[in-house]
N, C-alpha and C positions, 0 to 999 in steps of 0.2 A: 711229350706234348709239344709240337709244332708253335710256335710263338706265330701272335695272332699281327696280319699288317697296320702299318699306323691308317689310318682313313684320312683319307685329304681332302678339306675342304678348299675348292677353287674359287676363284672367283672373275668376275672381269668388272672394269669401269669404263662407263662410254665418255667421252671427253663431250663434254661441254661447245657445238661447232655453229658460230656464228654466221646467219645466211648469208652469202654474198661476201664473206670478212675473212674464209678461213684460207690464210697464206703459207699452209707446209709444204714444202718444198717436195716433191715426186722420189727424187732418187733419196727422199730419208725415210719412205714409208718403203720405199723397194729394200730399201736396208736391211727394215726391221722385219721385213717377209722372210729376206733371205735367211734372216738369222734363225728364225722361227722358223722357218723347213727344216732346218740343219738338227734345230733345237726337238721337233715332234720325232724326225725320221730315223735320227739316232738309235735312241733307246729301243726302237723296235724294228731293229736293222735284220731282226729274226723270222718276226710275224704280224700279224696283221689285226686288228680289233673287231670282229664283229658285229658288236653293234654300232661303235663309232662309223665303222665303214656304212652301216644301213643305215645311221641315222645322214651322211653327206649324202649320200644315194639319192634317200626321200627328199632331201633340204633343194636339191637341185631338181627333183622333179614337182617341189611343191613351186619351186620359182620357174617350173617352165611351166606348168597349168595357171598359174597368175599374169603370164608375159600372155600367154594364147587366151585368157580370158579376157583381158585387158587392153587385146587390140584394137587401134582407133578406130571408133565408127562412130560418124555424124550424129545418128541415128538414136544413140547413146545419153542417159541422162547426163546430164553436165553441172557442177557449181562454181563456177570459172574455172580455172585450170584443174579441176581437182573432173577426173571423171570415173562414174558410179556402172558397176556392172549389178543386177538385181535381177534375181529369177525368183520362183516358186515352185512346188510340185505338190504330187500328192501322189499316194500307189499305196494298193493292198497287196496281202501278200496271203498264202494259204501255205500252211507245213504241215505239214505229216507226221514231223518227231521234233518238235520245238530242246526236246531235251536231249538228244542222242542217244535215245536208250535202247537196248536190244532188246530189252524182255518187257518193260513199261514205257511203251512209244502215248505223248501225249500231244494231238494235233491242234491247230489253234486257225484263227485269220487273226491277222496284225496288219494295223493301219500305219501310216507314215506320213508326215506332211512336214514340210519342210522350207527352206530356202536358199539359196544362193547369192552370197553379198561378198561385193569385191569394192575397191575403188585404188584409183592411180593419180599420186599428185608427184607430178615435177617439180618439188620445192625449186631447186635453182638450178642454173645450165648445168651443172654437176652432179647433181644429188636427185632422189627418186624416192617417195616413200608408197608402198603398196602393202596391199592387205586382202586376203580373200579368202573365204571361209563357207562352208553349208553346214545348217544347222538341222535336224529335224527331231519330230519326236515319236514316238513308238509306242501305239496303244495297242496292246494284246484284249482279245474279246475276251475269252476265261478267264486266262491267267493275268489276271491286271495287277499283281506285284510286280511284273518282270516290264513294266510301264517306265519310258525314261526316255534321255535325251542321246543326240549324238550327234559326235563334228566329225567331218571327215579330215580321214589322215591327215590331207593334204592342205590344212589349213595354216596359214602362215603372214605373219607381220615383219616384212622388212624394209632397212633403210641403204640404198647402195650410196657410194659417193664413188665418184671417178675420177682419177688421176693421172692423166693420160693413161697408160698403158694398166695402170694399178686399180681394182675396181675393191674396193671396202663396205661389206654388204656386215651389217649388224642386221639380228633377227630372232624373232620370237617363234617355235612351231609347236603346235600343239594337235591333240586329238582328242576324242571321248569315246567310247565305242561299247557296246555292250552285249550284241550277237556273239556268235561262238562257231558260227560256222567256217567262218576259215581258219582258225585253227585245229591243225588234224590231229593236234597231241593229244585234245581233251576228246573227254566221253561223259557221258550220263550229268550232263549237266548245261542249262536251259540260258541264263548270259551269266558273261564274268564282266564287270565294269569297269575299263580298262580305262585312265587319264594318266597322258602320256604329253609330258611340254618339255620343251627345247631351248632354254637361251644361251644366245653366242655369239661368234664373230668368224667369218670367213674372209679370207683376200685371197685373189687370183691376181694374178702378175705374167704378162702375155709378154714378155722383151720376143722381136723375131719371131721364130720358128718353135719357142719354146713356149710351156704353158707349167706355169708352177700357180699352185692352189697348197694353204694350210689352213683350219681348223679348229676352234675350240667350242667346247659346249657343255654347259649343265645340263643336266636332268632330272626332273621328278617324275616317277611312275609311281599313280595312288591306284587304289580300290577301294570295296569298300569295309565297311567290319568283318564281314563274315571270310573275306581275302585278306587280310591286312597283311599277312605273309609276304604277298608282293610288294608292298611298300616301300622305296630303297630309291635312293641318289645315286648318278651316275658324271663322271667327269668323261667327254669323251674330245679326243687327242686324232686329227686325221693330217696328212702331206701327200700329194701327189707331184713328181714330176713328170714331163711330159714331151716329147718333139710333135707337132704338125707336121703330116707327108700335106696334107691339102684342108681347105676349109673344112670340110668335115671328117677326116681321117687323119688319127692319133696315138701313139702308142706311148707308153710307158711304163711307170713304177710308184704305188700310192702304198701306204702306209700308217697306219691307225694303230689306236691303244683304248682300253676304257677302267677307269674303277670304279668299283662296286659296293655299296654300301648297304644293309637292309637293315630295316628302323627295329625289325622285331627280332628275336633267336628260331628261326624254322626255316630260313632259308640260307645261305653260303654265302657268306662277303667273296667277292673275284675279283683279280684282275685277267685284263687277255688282250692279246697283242698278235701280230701278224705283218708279212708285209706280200707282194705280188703282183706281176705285171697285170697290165690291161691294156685293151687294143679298143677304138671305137673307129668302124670301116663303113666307109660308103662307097661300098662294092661298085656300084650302079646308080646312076639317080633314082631308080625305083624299089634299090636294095640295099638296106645296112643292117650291120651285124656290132654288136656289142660283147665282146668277151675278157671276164676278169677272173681271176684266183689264184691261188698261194695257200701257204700253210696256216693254219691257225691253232694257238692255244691258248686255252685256259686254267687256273689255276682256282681251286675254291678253296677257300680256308672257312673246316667248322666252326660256328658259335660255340658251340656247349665244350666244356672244359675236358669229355674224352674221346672227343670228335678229330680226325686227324684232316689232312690236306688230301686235294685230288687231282690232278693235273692230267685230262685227258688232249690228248696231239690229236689233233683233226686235220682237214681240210677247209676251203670252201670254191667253188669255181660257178659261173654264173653266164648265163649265155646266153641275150637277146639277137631275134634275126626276123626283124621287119621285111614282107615284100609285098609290092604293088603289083600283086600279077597280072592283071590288065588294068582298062580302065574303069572298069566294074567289080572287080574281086581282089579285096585284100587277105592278108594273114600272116600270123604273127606265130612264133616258138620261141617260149622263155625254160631252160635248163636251170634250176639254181639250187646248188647243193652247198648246207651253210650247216653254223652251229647257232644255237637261239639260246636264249634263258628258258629256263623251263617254269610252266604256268599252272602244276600241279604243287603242292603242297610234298617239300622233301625233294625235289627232283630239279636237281641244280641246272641240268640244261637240257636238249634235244638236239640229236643230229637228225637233218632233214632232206631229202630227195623231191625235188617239186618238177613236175614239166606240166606245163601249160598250152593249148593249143587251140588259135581260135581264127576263125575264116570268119569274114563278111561279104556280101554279094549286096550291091546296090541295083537291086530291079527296076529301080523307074530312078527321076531324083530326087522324091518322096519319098520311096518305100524301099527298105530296106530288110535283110534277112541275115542270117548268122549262127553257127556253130560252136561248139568251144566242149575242150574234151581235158580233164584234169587226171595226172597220176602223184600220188605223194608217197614215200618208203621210209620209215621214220623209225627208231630207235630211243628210250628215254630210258634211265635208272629209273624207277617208281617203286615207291611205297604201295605194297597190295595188301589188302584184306583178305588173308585165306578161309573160303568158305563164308565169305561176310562178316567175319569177327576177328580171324588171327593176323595182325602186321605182320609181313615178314616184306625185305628188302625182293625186289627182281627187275627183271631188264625187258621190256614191254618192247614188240617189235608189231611196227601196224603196217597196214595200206590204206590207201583212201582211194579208189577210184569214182571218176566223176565226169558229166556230161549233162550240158544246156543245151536251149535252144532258142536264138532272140529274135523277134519280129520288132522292128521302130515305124513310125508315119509319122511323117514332119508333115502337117495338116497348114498350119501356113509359115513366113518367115519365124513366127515367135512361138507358136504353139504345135508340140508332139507328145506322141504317142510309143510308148512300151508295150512288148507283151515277153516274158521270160519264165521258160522251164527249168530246174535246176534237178539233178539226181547225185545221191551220194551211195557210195557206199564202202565203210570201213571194216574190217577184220583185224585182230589182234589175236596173238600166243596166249594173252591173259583172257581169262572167264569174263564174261557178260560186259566188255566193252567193244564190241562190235556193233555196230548196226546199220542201217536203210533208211536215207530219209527224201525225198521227196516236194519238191515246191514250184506253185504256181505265181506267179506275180503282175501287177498291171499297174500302170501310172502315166498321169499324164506331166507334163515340165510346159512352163510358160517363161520365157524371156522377156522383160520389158527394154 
Protein backbone atom coordinates (compact mmCIF):
# COMPACT_ATOMS: atom_id res chain seq x y z
CA UNK A 1 0.00 0.00 0.00
CA UNK A 2 1.22 3.34 -1.30
CA UNK A 3 1.65 5.82 1.86
CA UNK A 4 -0.99 8.46 1.50
CA UNK A 5 0.41 12.44 0.93
CA UNK A 6 0.47 14.91 3.85
CA UNK A 7 -2.50 17.57 2.81
CA UNK A 8 -1.49 21.17 3.12
CA UNK A 9 -3.24 23.52 4.35
CA UNK A 10 -2.15 27.07 2.82
CA UNK A 11 -2.81 30.08 3.71
CA UNK A 12 -2.14 33.97 2.91
CA UNK A 13 -2.48 37.33 5.11
CA UNK A 14 -3.44 40.60 3.63
CA UNK A 15 -1.24 43.36 5.39
CA UNK A 16 -3.20 45.79 6.89
CA UNK A 17 -2.43 49.20 3.97
CA UNK A 18 -3.14 52.54 5.21
CA UNK A 19 -4.67 54.92 2.40
CA UNK A 20 -2.37 57.48 1.39
CA UNK A 21 0.38 56.18 4.34
CA UNK A 22 1.66 52.99 2.65
CA UNK A 23 5.70 53.81 2.15
CA UNK A 24 7.26 50.23 1.00
CA UNK A 25 9.82 50.84 -0.99
CA UNK A 26 9.31 49.20 -4.89
CA UNK A 27 12.62 47.29 -5.48
CA UNK A 28 11.51 45.20 -1.94
CA UNK A 29 8.27 44.03 -3.32
CA UNK A 30 10.33 43.26 -6.82
CA UNK A 31 12.39 41.28 -4.37
CA UNK A 32 9.94 39.22 -3.05
CA UNK A 33 8.28 38.64 -6.69
CA UNK A 34 11.50 37.51 -7.70
CA UNK A 35 11.96 35.16 -5.02
CA UNK A 36 8.58 33.75 -5.30
CA UNK A 37 8.97 33.03 -9.23
CA UNK A 38 12.12 31.13 -8.35
CA UNK A 39 10.16 29.68 -5.37
CA UNK A 40 6.58 28.40 -7.56
CA UNK A 41 8.83 27.60 -10.99
CA UNK A 42 11.14 25.33 -9.26
CA UNK A 43 9.45 22.39 -8.09
CA UNK A 44 7.63 22.12 -11.25
CA UNK A 45 10.61 22.68 -13.61
CA UNK A 46 8.71 19.35 -15.23
CA UNK A 47 5.10 20.28 -15.77
CA UNK A 48 2.52 22.31 -15.45
CA UNK A 49 -0.90 22.44 -13.13
CA UNK A 50 -3.99 22.20 -14.82
CA UNK A 51 -6.19 23.77 -12.96
CA UNK A 52 -3.87 26.30 -11.44
CA UNK A 53 -3.02 27.08 -14.99
CA UNK A 54 -7.25 27.55 -15.74
CA UNK A 55 -7.89 28.96 -12.78
CA UNK A 56 -4.89 32.33 -13.86
CA UNK A 57 -6.44 31.86 -17.25
CA UNK A 58 -10.14 32.80 -16.04
CA UNK A 59 -8.64 35.34 -13.07
CA UNK A 60 -7.16 37.37 -16.10
CA UNK A 61 -10.17 37.06 -18.12
CA UNK A 62 -12.46 37.83 -15.31
CA UNK A 63 -10.25 41.24 -14.79
CA UNK A 64 -10.49 42.04 -18.48
CA UNK A 65 -14.42 41.79 -18.59
CA UNK A 66 -14.50 44.21 -15.33
CA UNK A 67 -11.65 46.59 -16.91
CA UNK A 68 -14.28 46.60 -20.47
CA UNK A 69 -17.29 46.72 -18.29
CA UNK A 70 -16.11 49.46 -16.17
CA UNK A 71 -15.00 51.87 -18.70
CA UNK A 72 -15.57 55.60 -18.17
CA UNK A 73 -18.75 56.75 -19.33
CA UNK A 74 -20.38 60.01 -18.11
CA UNK A 75 -23.43 58.41 -18.72
CA UNK A 76 -22.88 55.97 -15.89
CA UNK A 77 -24.42 55.94 -12.35
CA UNK A 78 -21.84 57.64 -10.11
CA UNK A 79 -21.47 58.05 -5.94
CA UNK A 80 -18.40 60.21 -6.03
CA UNK A 81 -15.44 58.56 -7.11
CA UNK A 82 -16.94 55.26 -6.73
CA UNK A 83 -18.76 54.39 -10.29
CA UNK A 84 -21.61 51.64 -10.58
CA UNK A 85 -22.16 49.45 -13.87
CA UNK A 86 -26.02 47.83 -13.35
CA UNK A 87 -28.00 45.96 -16.08
CA UNK A 88 -30.82 43.44 -15.87
CA UNK A 89 -32.33 40.83 -18.19
CA UNK A 90 -34.59 38.28 -18.71
CA UNK A 91 -34.89 35.23 -21.35
CA UNK A 92 -36.67 31.94 -21.78
CA UNK A 93 -35.35 29.08 -22.85
CA UNK A 94 -37.22 25.69 -24.41
CA UNK A 95 -34.99 22.22 -24.29
CA UNK A 96 -35.71 19.17 -25.67
CA UNK A 97 -33.56 16.89 -23.12
CA UNK A 98 -33.26 18.95 -19.99
CA UNK A 99 -31.55 15.67 -18.73
CA UNK A 100 -29.20 14.25 -21.46
CA UNK A 101 -30.93 11.17 -21.87
CA UNK A 102 -30.96 8.82 -24.78
CA UNK A 103 -33.80 6.65 -23.99
CA UNK A 104 -35.85 9.15 -21.38
CA UNK A 105 -35.53 12.60 -23.03
CA UNK A 106 -37.52 14.99 -20.60
CA UNK A 107 -38.30 18.66 -22.28
CA UNK A 108 -39.08 21.55 -20.18
CA UNK A 109 -39.28 25.85 -20.84
CA UNK A 110 -36.99 27.51 -18.14
CA UNK A 111 -37.24 31.19 -17.34
CA UNK A 112 -34.14 33.35 -16.22
CA UNK A 113 -33.89 36.87 -14.94
CA UNK A 114 -31.21 38.12 -13.65
CA UNK A 115 -28.75 41.02 -13.24
CA UNK A 116 -25.45 42.56 -13.86
CA UNK A 117 -23.76 44.57 -11.07
CA UNK A 118 -20.22 45.92 -11.15
CA UNK A 119 -18.67 48.99 -9.56
CA UNK A 120 -15.00 50.80 -9.66
CA UNK A 121 -13.44 52.87 -6.81
CA UNK A 122 -10.12 54.35 -7.19
CA UNK A 123 -9.44 54.26 -3.52
CA UNK A 124 -6.00 56.31 -3.98
CA UNK A 125 -3.52 57.29 -6.99
CA UNK A 126 -2.32 53.81 -6.44
CA UNK A 127 -4.80 51.55 -5.59
CA UNK A 128 -8.11 50.33 -7.37
CA UNK A 129 -10.87 48.34 -5.79
CA UNK A 130 -13.51 46.47 -8.35
CA UNK A 131 -15.96 44.09 -8.38
CA UNK A 132 -18.45 42.56 -10.85
CA UNK A 133 -20.72 40.01 -10.85
CA UNK A 134 -24.38 38.48 -12.76
CA UNK A 135 -26.52 36.96 -10.86
CA UNK A 136 -29.68 35.17 -12.15
CA UNK A 137 -32.29 32.68 -11.36
CA UNK A 138 -33.75 29.64 -13.10
CA UNK A 139 -37.38 28.52 -12.85
CA UNK A 140 -38.05 25.39 -14.67
CA UNK A 141 -42.09 25.06 -15.56
CA UNK A 142 -42.20 21.10 -14.70
CA UNK A 143 -39.46 20.30 -13.27
CA UNK A 144 -39.27 22.98 -10.44
CA UNK A 145 -36.87 20.93 -8.14
CA UNK A 146 -34.05 21.82 -10.55
CA UNK A 147 -35.23 25.70 -9.49
CA UNK A 148 -32.02 27.74 -8.41
CA UNK A 149 -29.55 30.46 -8.64
CA UNK A 150 -26.32 31.34 -10.67
CA UNK A 151 -23.20 33.63 -10.95
CA UNK A 152 -21.42 33.73 -13.73
CA UNK A 153 -17.94 32.32 -13.91
CA UNK A 154 -16.52 35.46 -14.29
CA UNK A 155 -17.45 37.05 -11.18
CA UNK A 156 -14.69 38.58 -9.34
CA UNK A 157 -13.61 41.06 -6.20
CA UNK A 158 -10.32 42.63 -6.67
CA UNK A 159 -7.94 45.09 -5.02
CA UNK A 160 -4.79 46.16 -7.29
CA UNK A 161 -2.16 48.46 -5.77
CA UNK A 162 0.72 49.80 -7.97
CA UNK A 163 4.26 50.14 -7.60
CA UNK A 164 5.68 51.58 -10.32
CA UNK A 165 6.45 48.84 -12.53
CA UNK A 166 4.99 46.13 -9.71
CA UNK A 167 1.16 45.88 -9.99
CA UNK A 168 -0.19 43.67 -6.45
CA UNK A 169 -3.80 42.62 -7.24
CA UNK A 170 -5.40 40.60 -4.11
CA UNK A 171 -8.72 38.94 -5.12
CA UNK A 172 -11.81 37.03 -4.41
CA UNK A 173 -13.43 34.72 -7.74
CA UNK A 174 -16.04 32.96 -7.51
CA UNK A 175 -19.09 31.05 -9.38
CA UNK A 176 -22.29 29.09 -8.99
CA UNK A 177 -23.63 27.25 -11.82
CA UNK A 178 -26.02 24.50 -12.05
CA UNK A 179 -26.90 23.53 -15.97
CA UNK A 180 -24.93 20.79 -17.35
CA UNK A 181 -24.73 21.56 -20.75
CA UNK A 182 -21.34 22.34 -21.25
CA UNK A 183 -19.86 19.70 -19.73
CA UNK A 184 -19.56 16.93 -22.34
CA UNK A 185 -18.35 14.19 -19.74
CA UNK A 186 -21.65 14.04 -18.13
CA UNK A 187 -24.91 12.15 -19.44
CA UNK A 188 -28.38 11.37 -18.14
CA UNK A 189 -28.42 13.80 -15.82
CA UNK A 190 -30.53 17.36 -15.59
CA UNK A 191 -27.98 20.18 -13.27
CA UNK A 192 -25.08 19.29 -10.95
CA UNK A 193 -24.66 22.50 -8.72
CA UNK A 194 -21.42 23.51 -8.99
CA UNK A 195 -19.77 26.54 -6.25
CA UNK A 196 -16.49 27.12 -7.12
CA UNK A 197 -14.33 30.46 -5.13
CA UNK A 198 -10.90 31.60 -5.36
CA UNK A 199 -8.97 33.56 -2.78
CA UNK A 200 -5.45 34.89 -3.61
CA UNK A 201 -2.81 37.09 -4.53
CA UNK A 202 -1.29 37.68 -7.90
CA UNK A 203 1.92 40.26 -8.74
CA UNK A 204 3.04 41.07 -12.11
CA UNK A 205 6.45 42.77 -12.52
CA UNK A 206 7.00 44.53 -15.96
CA UNK A 207 11.01 45.63 -15.46
CA UNK A 208 11.75 46.46 -19.69
CA UNK A 209 11.11 44.16 -22.00
CA UNK A 210 10.21 41.52 -19.56
CA UNK A 211 7.01 40.46 -17.90
CA UNK A 212 7.17 38.16 -14.80
CA UNK A 213 3.70 37.28 -13.05
CA UNK A 214 3.40 34.55 -9.94
CA UNK A 215 0.38 33.27 -8.12
CA UNK A 216 -1.18 31.83 -5.38
CA UNK A 217 -4.77 30.66 -4.43
CA UNK A 218 -7.21 28.62 -2.33
CA UNK A 219 -10.08 26.86 -3.36
CA UNK A 220 -13.25 25.58 -2.47
CA UNK A 221 -15.33 23.56 -4.72
CA UNK A 222 -19.01 22.55 -3.05
CA UNK A 223 -22.09 20.84 -4.24
CA UNK A 224 -24.74 19.59 -3.01
CA UNK A 225 -25.68 16.33 -0.72
CA UNK A 226 -26.64 14.24 -3.36
CA UNK A 227 -22.68 15.38 -4.97
CA UNK A 228 -20.88 15.77 -2.04
CA UNK A 229 -18.15 13.54 -3.67
CA UNK A 230 -17.04 16.82 -5.25
CA UNK A 231 -16.28 18.52 -2.30
CA UNK A 232 -12.42 19.05 -1.90
CA UNK A 233 -9.89 22.21 -1.27
CA UNK A 234 -7.46 23.02 -3.69
CA UNK A 235 -4.00 25.04 -3.11
CA UNK A 236 -3.19 26.27 -6.62
CA UNK A 237 0.71 27.56 -7.37
CA UNK A 238 1.18 29.53 -10.99
CA UNK A 239 4.85 31.67 -12.45
CA UNK A 240 5.18 32.94 -15.77
CA UNK A 241 8.03 34.43 -17.39
CA UNK A 242 7.90 36.35 -20.38
CA UNK A 243 10.06 38.82 -23.07
CA UNK A 244 7.68 41.60 -25.18
CA UNK A 245 8.59 41.56 -29.00
CA UNK A 246 5.80 44.59 -28.98
CA UNK A 247 2.80 45.99 -26.96
CA UNK A 248 0.88 43.23 -27.71
CA UNK A 249 3.09 40.31 -28.73
CA UNK A 250 4.77 37.85 -26.14
CA UNK A 251 6.51 34.88 -25.73
CA UNK A 252 7.56 32.75 -22.99
CA UNK A 253 7.44 30.06 -20.09
CA UNK A 254 4.58 29.75 -17.36
CA UNK A 255 4.42 27.11 -14.82
CA UNK A 256 1.84 25.93 -12.28
CA UNK A 257 1.04 23.12 -9.57
CA UNK A 258 -2.13 22.35 -7.67
CA UNK A 259 -3.17 20.16 -4.44
CA UNK A 260 -5.97 18.33 -3.94
CA UNK A 261 -7.77 17.49 -1.17
CA UNK A 262 -11.57 15.77 -0.98
CA UNK A 263 -13.68 16.15 2.22
CA UNK A 264 -15.22 12.66 1.51
CA UNK A 265 -13.44 8.90 0.62
CA UNK A 266 -15.09 8.45 -3.44
CA UNK A 267 -12.98 10.63 -5.01
CA UNK A 268 -8.70 10.73 -5.22
CA UNK A 269 -6.74 13.25 -3.33
CA UNK A 270 -3.93 14.67 -6.32
CA UNK A 271 -1.49 16.61 -6.96
CA UNK A 272 -0.31 17.76 -10.82
CA UNK A 273 2.16 19.90 -12.17
CA UNK A 274 3.34 20.91 -15.56
CA UNK A 275 5.31 23.60 -17.07
CA UNK A 276 5.16 25.00 -21.16
CA UNK A 277 5.81 27.73 -23.48
CA UNK A 278 3.22 30.22 -24.63
CA UNK A 279 3.21 32.89 -27.39
CA UNK A 280 0.46 35.74 -27.47
CA UNK A 281 0.87 37.45 -31.34
CA UNK A 282 -0.76 40.30 -32.87
CA UNK A 283 -0.13 38.97 -36.16
CA UNK A 284 -2.06 42.25 -37.59
CA UNK A 285 -4.10 44.84 -36.06
CA UNK A 286 -7.12 42.88 -37.06
CA UNK A 287 -5.50 39.39 -36.09
CA UNK A 288 -4.22 37.59 -32.92
CA UNK A 289 -3.34 34.40 -32.17
CA UNK A 290 -2.87 32.87 -28.58
CA UNK A 291 -0.91 29.59 -28.26
CA UNK A 292 0.11 27.77 -25.03
CA UNK A 293 1.09 23.89 -23.99
CA UNK A 294 3.41 21.48 -22.50
CA UNK A 295 3.26 18.35 -20.74
CA UNK A 296 1.00 17.65 -17.80
CA UNK A 297 0.75 15.31 -14.97
CA UNK A 298 -1.03 14.00 -12.50
CA UNK A 299 -0.90 11.77 -9.72
CA UNK A 300 -3.99 10.33 -7.62
CA UNK A 301 -3.50 8.76 -4.48
CA UNK A 302 -6.68 6.37 -3.29
CA UNK A 303 -8.73 7.02 -0.04
CA UNK A 304 -9.60 3.46 0.80
CA UNK A 305 -6.78 1.45 2.38
CA UNK A 306 -6.54 -1.29 -0.86
CA UNK A 307 -6.77 1.58 -3.32
CA UNK A 308 -3.25 2.09 -5.00
CA UNK A 309 -1.81 5.38 -6.76
CA UNK A 310 -2.30 6.45 -10.62
CA UNK A 311 -0.33 8.77 -12.47
CA UNK A 312 -1.51 9.32 -15.83
CA UNK A 313 1.33 11.61 -18.35
CA UNK A 314 -0.86 13.87 -20.54
CA UNK A 315 -0.69 16.74 -22.33
CA UNK A 316 -2.34 20.02 -22.69
CA UNK A 317 -2.02 22.72 -25.69
CA UNK A 318 -4.48 25.60 -26.31
CA UNK A 319 -5.12 27.82 -29.31
CA UNK A 320 -6.98 31.13 -29.62
CA UNK A 321 -7.00 33.01 -33.28
CA UNK A 322 -9.22 36.16 -33.17
CA UNK A 323 -9.78 37.79 -36.80
CA UNK A 324 -11.60 41.07 -37.93
CA UNK A 325 -12.14 39.94 -41.49
CA UNK A 326 -13.77 42.96 -42.53
CA UNK A 327 -15.53 45.66 -41.13
CA UNK A 328 -18.65 43.79 -40.78
CA UNK A 329 -17.52 40.02 -40.19
CA UNK A 330 -15.81 38.71 -37.35
CA UNK A 331 -14.60 35.15 -36.07
CA UNK A 332 -13.01 33.39 -33.73
CA UNK A 333 -11.22 29.47 -33.45
CA UNK A 334 -10.36 28.15 -29.94
CA UNK A 335 -8.30 24.52 -29.97
CA UNK A 336 -7.92 23.43 -26.34
CA UNK A 337 -6.85 20.13 -25.49
CA UNK A 338 -6.51 19.65 -21.44
CA UNK A 339 -6.73 17.38 -18.59
CA UNK A 340 -10.04 18.19 -16.02
CA UNK A 341 -10.97 16.63 -12.69
CA UNK A 342 -13.65 14.37 -13.35
CA UNK A 343 -17.36 15.16 -12.39
CA UNK A 344 -18.77 11.67 -12.19
CA UNK A 345 -18.70 9.75 -9.15
CA UNK A 346 -15.12 7.20 -9.15
CA UNK A 347 -13.64 8.93 -12.10
CA UNK A 348 -10.60 10.82 -11.05
CA UNK A 349 -10.28 12.94 -14.17
CA UNK A 350 -10.94 13.64 -18.14
CA UNK A 351 -8.88 14.22 -21.04
CA UNK A 352 -10.52 16.47 -23.29
CA UNK A 353 -10.47 17.71 -27.10
CA UNK A 354 -12.58 21.04 -27.60
CA UNK A 355 -12.57 23.22 -30.87
CA UNK A 356 -14.90 25.83 -30.99
CA UNK A 357 -16.02 28.04 -33.93
CA UNK A 358 -17.95 31.10 -34.17
CA UNK A 359 -18.53 33.95 -36.92
CA UNK A 360 -20.61 37.15 -36.52
CA UNK A 361 -21.83 39.45 -39.39
CA UNK A 362 -23.10 42.77 -38.21
CA UNK A 363 -25.95 43.62 -40.88
CA UNK A 364 -26.89 47.06 -40.05
CA UNK A 365 -25.40 48.67 -36.61
CA UNK A 366 -28.42 47.34 -34.70
CA UNK A 367 -28.62 44.09 -36.06
CA UNK A 368 -26.67 41.55 -35.96
CA UNK A 369 -26.20 37.66 -36.98
CA UNK A 370 -23.94 34.77 -36.06
CA UNK A 371 -22.84 31.11 -36.25
CA UNK A 372 -20.92 28.86 -33.99
CA UNK A 373 -20.14 25.13 -34.55
CA UNK A 374 -18.79 22.91 -31.58
CA UNK A 375 -16.51 19.56 -31.58
CA UNK A 376 -15.40 17.72 -28.22
CA UNK A 377 -13.44 13.96 -28.12
CA UNK A 378 -13.18 13.07 -24.62
CA UNK A 379 -11.89 9.93 -22.81
CA UNK A 380 -12.73 9.33 -18.79
CA UNK A 381 -12.12 5.98 -16.50
CA UNK A 382 -15.94 5.58 -15.32
CA UNK A 383 -17.49 3.41 -13.08
CA UNK A 384 -20.42 1.61 -15.30
CA UNK A 385 -23.52 -0.24 -14.51
CA UNK A 386 -23.57 -3.36 -16.64
CA UNK A 387 -26.96 -4.06 -17.80
CA UNK A 388 -28.26 -1.39 -15.06
CA UNK A 389 -27.07 -3.40 -12.01
CA UNK A 390 -23.55 -4.90 -12.35
CA UNK A 391 -20.40 -2.13 -11.45
CA UNK A 392 -17.61 -2.92 -13.28
CA UNK A 393 -14.63 -0.34 -14.01
CA UNK A 394 -14.24 0.90 -18.08
CA UNK A 395 -12.83 3.59 -20.18
CA UNK A 396 -15.93 5.70 -21.79
CA UNK A 397 -14.85 7.38 -25.09
CA UNK A 398 -17.41 10.24 -26.29
CA UNK A 399 -18.07 12.90 -28.97
CA UNK A 400 -20.09 15.87 -28.65
CA UNK A 401 -20.90 17.57 -31.85
CA UNK A 402 -22.69 20.93 -31.92
CA UNK A 403 -23.99 23.89 -33.66
CA UNK A 404 -25.98 27.46 -32.92
CA UNK A 405 -27.32 30.08 -34.43
CA UNK A 406 -27.51 33.93 -32.90
CA UNK A 407 -29.68 36.78 -34.03
CA UNK A 408 -29.12 40.13 -31.39
CA UNK A 409 -31.04 43.87 -32.08
CA UNK A 410 -29.75 46.55 -30.06
CA UNK A 411 -33.17 48.43 -30.09
CA UNK A 412 -31.75 51.57 -28.37
CA UNK A 413 -28.34 52.57 -26.65
CA UNK A 414 -29.38 50.67 -23.43
CA UNK A 415 -32.02 48.08 -24.53
CA UNK A 416 -31.37 44.56 -26.85
CA UNK A 417 -32.63 41.83 -27.95
CA UNK A 418 -31.36 37.89 -28.29
CA UNK A 419 -32.59 35.19 -30.22
CA UNK A 420 -30.43 31.63 -29.95
CA UNK A 421 -30.53 28.05 -31.33
CA UNK A 422 -28.37 25.56 -29.80
CA UNK A 423 -28.12 21.55 -31.18
CA UNK A 424 -26.08 18.84 -29.37
CA UNK A 425 -25.26 15.77 -30.23
CA UNK A 426 -23.24 13.17 -28.19
CA UNK A 427 -22.31 9.31 -28.75
CA UNK A 428 -20.29 7.10 -26.44
CA UNK A 429 -18.71 3.24 -26.63
CA UNK A 430 -20.87 2.88 -23.28
CA UNK A 431 -24.85 1.95 -23.54
CA UNK A 432 -27.51 4.52 -23.15
CA UNK A 433 -25.18 7.57 -22.71
CA UNK A 434 -25.51 9.09 -25.79
CA UNK A 435 -28.11 11.45 -26.90
CA UNK A 436 -29.82 14.73 -29.05
CA UNK A 437 -30.80 17.56 -27.46
CA UNK A 438 -32.01 20.65 -28.77
CA UNK A 439 -32.71 24.43 -27.59
CA UNK A 440 -34.53 27.53 -28.30
CA UNK A 441 -33.79 30.65 -26.37
CA UNK A 442 -34.87 34.46 -26.17
CA UNK A 443 -34.04 37.52 -23.92
CA UNK A 444 -34.02 40.66 -23.63
CA UNK A 445 -30.77 42.84 -21.48
CA UNK A 446 -31.28 46.47 -20.41
CA UNK A 447 -28.26 48.63 -19.27
CA UNK A 448 -28.81 51.48 -17.04
Amino acid sequence: MSAKPLKINSFFEKDRLATGRFKASAWLVRLWLSLLSISVAFPFCTAEGQEALRNAISLEGSIAVETNAMAPQPDRPHLGPVQFALGAYVGMTYDDNINESQSNPQSDVISRIGANLGFDWPATDHSELRFGTGISYLHYLKNTANNGLEINPDSALTYALSLDDVILTFYDQLSYSREVMTEGALANITTLPQFDNTVGVKVEWDPGKWTIQTSYGHDIFLSDSANDYLNRSSEYFFGRVGWRFAEATQAGIEASGSLMAYQVNKQSDNYNYSVGGYVEWQLRPSLHLTLRGGPTIYTFYSQSQSGGNSTPNSYYVNLVVSHQLTDFISHSLSINRDVQLGLNQGNDYVEQLTANYAVTWALTKRISVGASALYEDGRQPLEYLLFGFFPVQSTERYHRYGGGLQASWKFTDKLAANLNYNHLLRDSNLSDRGYTENSVSFGLNYTF
